[in-house]
N, C-alpha and C positions, 0 to 999 in steps of 0.2 A: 567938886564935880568929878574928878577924878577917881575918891574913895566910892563914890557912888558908882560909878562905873565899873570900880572893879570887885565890888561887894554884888552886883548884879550876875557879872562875870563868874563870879568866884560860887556864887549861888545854883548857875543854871547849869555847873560843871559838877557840881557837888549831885545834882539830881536828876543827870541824864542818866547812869547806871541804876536808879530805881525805876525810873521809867521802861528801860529797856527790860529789867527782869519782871515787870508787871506784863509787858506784851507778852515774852515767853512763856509767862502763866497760862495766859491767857488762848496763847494757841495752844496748850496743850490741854486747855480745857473744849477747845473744838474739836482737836485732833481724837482726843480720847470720848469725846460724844459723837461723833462718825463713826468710830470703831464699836463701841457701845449699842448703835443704830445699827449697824450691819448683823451684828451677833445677835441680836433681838428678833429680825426678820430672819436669819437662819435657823435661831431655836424652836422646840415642842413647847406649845404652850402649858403650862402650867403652876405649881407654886414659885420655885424654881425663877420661871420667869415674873413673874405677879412681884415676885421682893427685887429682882434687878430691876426691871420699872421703875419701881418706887426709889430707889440709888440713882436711878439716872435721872428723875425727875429732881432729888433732892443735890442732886452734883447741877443742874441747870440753871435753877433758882440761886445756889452760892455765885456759880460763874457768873451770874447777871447780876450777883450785889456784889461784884469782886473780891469775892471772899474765893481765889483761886487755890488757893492751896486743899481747901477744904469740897472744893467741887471737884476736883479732880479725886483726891481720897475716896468719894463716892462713887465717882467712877471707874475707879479701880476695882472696890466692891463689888460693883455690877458686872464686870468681867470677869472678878472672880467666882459671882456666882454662877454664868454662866459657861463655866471653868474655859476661859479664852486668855487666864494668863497663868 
């Protein structure tokens, strides 16, 4: 009973630092779709805009199957094509 106890222990200590770095993915997959939103409604429409779109929609889709690292990449794109970084 004991080993069980402490293989439980030893389990949920081992995978609280992945959980924690999925959360920071994770806001910085909001954080950088707010910034992404504001730059959109401040831009000229145009090509330009039409492909950052298409990066922020394609950065929202990954953050929502948590593929964060990959959603945020996208959204980087979209800032940079809107040159806001």
């Amino acid at each position: 009973m004991k080993f069980a106890f402490a293989l439980v222990a030893l389990t949920t200590l081992a995978l609280a630092p992945a959980a924690n770095a999925a959360d920071a993915r994770l806001t910085d997959c909001v954080h950088l779709s707010k910034q992404v939103s504001a730059a959109l409604e401040a831009a000229q429409p145009g090509t330009t805009t039409d492909a950052a779109r298409e990066q922020a929609s394609a950065g929202r889709s990954l953050c929502g199957s948590q593929m964060y690292a990959l959603g945020v990449a996208r959204y980087t794109k979209a800032l940079q094509l809107l040159g806001k970084s």
